[in-house]
C-alpha positions in Angstrom: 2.2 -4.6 -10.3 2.7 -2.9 -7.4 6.6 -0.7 -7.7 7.5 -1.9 -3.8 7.7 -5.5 -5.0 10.6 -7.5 -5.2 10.8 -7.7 -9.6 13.8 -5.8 -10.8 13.2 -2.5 -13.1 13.9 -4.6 -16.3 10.0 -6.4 -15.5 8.4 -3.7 -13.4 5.0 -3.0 -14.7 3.6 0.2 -15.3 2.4 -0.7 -18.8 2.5 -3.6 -21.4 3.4 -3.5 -24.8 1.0 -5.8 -27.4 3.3 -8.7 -27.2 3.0 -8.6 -22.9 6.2 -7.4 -22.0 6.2 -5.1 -19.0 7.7 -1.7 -19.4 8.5 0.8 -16.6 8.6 4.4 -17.7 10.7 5.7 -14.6 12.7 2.3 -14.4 15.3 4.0 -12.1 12.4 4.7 -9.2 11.1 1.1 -9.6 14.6 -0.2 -9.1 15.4 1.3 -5.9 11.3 1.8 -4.5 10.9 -0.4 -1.5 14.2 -1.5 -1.8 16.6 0.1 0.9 20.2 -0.3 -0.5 22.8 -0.1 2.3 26.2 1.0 1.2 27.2 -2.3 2.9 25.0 -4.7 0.4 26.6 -2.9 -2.6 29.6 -3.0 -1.7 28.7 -7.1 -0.8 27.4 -7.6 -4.0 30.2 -5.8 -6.1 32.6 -7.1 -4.4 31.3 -11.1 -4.8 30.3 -10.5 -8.6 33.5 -8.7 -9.9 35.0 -12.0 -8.7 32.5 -14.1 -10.6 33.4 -14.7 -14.1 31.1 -13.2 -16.6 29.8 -16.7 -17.8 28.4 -17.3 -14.3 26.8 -13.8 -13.8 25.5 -13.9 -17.4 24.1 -17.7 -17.0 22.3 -16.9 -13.9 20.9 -14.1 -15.1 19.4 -16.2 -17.5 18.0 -18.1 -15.3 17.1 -15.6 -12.8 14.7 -13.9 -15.3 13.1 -17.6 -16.4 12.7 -18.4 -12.7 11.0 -14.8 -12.6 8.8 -15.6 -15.8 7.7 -18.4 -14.4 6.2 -17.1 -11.1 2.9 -16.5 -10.4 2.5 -12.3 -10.1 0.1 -11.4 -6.7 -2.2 -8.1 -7.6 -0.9 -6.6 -3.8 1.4 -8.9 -2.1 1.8 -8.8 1.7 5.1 -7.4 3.6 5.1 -11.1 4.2 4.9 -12.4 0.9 7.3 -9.4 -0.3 9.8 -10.9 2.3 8.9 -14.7 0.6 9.5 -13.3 -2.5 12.6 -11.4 -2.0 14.2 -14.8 -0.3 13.0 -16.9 -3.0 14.4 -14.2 -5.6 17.9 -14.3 -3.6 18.2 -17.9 -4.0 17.4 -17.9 -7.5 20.0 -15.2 -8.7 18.8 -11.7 -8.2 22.6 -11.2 -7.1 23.2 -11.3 -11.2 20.6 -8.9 -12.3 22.1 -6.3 -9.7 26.0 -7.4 -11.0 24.7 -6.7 -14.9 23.0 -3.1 -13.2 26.3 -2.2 -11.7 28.3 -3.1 -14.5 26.2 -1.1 -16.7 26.3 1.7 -14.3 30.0 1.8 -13.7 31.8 -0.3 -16.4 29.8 0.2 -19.6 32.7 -1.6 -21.8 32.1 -4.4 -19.9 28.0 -4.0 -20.3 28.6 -3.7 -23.6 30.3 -7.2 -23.7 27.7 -8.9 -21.2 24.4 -7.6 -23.1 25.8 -9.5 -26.3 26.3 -12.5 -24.2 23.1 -11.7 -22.4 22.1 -11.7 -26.2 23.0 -14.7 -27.5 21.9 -16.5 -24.6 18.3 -15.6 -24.5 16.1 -18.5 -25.3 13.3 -17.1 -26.4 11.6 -13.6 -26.6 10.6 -12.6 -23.4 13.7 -13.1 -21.8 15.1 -10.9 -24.9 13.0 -8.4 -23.9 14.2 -8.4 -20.9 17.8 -8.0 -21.9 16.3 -4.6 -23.9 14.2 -3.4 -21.6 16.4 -3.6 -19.3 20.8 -3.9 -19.5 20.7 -2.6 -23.3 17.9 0.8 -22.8 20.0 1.2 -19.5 23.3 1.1 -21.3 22.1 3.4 -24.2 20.2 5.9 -21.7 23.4 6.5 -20.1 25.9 5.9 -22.6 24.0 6.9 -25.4 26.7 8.4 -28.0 29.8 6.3 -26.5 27.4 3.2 -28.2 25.3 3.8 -30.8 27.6 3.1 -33.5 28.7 -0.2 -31.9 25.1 -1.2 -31.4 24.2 -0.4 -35.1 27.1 -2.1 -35.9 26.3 -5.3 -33.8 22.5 -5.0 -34.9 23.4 -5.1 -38.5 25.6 -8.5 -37.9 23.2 -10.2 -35.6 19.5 -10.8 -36.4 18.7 -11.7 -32.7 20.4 -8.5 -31.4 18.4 -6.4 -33.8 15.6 -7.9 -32.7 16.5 -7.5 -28.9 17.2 -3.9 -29.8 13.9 -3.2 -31.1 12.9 -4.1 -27.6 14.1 -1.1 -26.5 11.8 2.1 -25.8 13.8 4.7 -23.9 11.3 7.8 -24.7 12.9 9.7 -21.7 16.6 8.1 -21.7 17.9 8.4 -24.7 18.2 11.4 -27.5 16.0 11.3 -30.2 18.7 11.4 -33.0 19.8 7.6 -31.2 16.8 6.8 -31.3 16.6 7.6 -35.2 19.2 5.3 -35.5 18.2 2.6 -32.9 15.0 2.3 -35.4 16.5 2.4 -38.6 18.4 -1.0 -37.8 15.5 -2.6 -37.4 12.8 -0.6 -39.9 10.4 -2.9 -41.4 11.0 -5.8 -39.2 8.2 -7.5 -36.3 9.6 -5.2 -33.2 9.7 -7.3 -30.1 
């Protein structure tokens, strides 16, 4: 998949793991490449989703990323099938995967929150995987010491956030003595 399409970082391919989940190793780039971000549109879309409740952007998202799932992926899309895509991926909810990006980005306490909810609202585990390969390995990338007790914590409570978190790769993103710990939590288990 080419990085200029319209699928956000948490399902750009550069690779696949064995059980098909795309993986990005410089997610950042694939967010933003072919994407010009005014300042106007981010400040459009933070300033509609931090009046949204959390259920909303966190159901949407949900269904945003099962919408996605369910589309057929072109090899090289057109700049006129791009421009299809991006409208149908508007009118399906890409609004909440950038609200869960910017909350990540500049409220990680509320992240933190939304990515259990994100959690416990996955159906099934390739929307899962999205939630680690994308909000949770974001979160931990950039918040890496501020969470790693209260993810160990949460993964030792919850059997489908363990599992989420063994979704997440982060070779580049996160210190190696979290990722220690990110593993432990889940050692000996079927990693997503």
């Amino acid at each position: 998949m080419d990085t200029n399409s319209s699928v956000p970082c948490a399902i750009v391919a550069t690779s696949l793991n064995t059980s098909g989940v795309v993986r990005s190793a410089t997610r950042a780039e694939a967010c933003t490449a072919g994407r010009p971000q005014t300042t106007q549109r981010r400040k459009r879309i933070m300033d509609t989703d931090n009046s949204r409740p959390h259920e909303e952007i966190a159901d949407t998202w949900i269904a945003y990323h099962l919408w996605r799932a369910a589309q057929p992926r072109r090899e090289h899309p057109t700049d006129l099938e791009r421009k299809e895509e991006d409208a149908q991926a508007e009118q399906h909810g890409r609004w909440a995967w950038e609200a869960v990006h910017d909350l990540v980005h500049q409220e990680p306490e509320k992240a933190w929150l939304m990515i259990q909810r994100l959690v416990d609202l996955s159906p099934d585990d390739m929307t899962l995987a999205n939630v680690a390969a994308g909000p949770l390995e974001d979160l931990l990338g950039l918040h890496s010491y501020a969470f790693i007790d209260r993810v160990e914590n949460q993964a030792r409570m919850d059997a489908k956030f363990r599992r989420c978190l063994s979704g997440v790769w982060g070779w580049s993103s996160i210190p190696d003595d979290v990722q220690v710990r990110m593993r432990r939590t889940w050692e000996g288990e079927d990693p997503l």
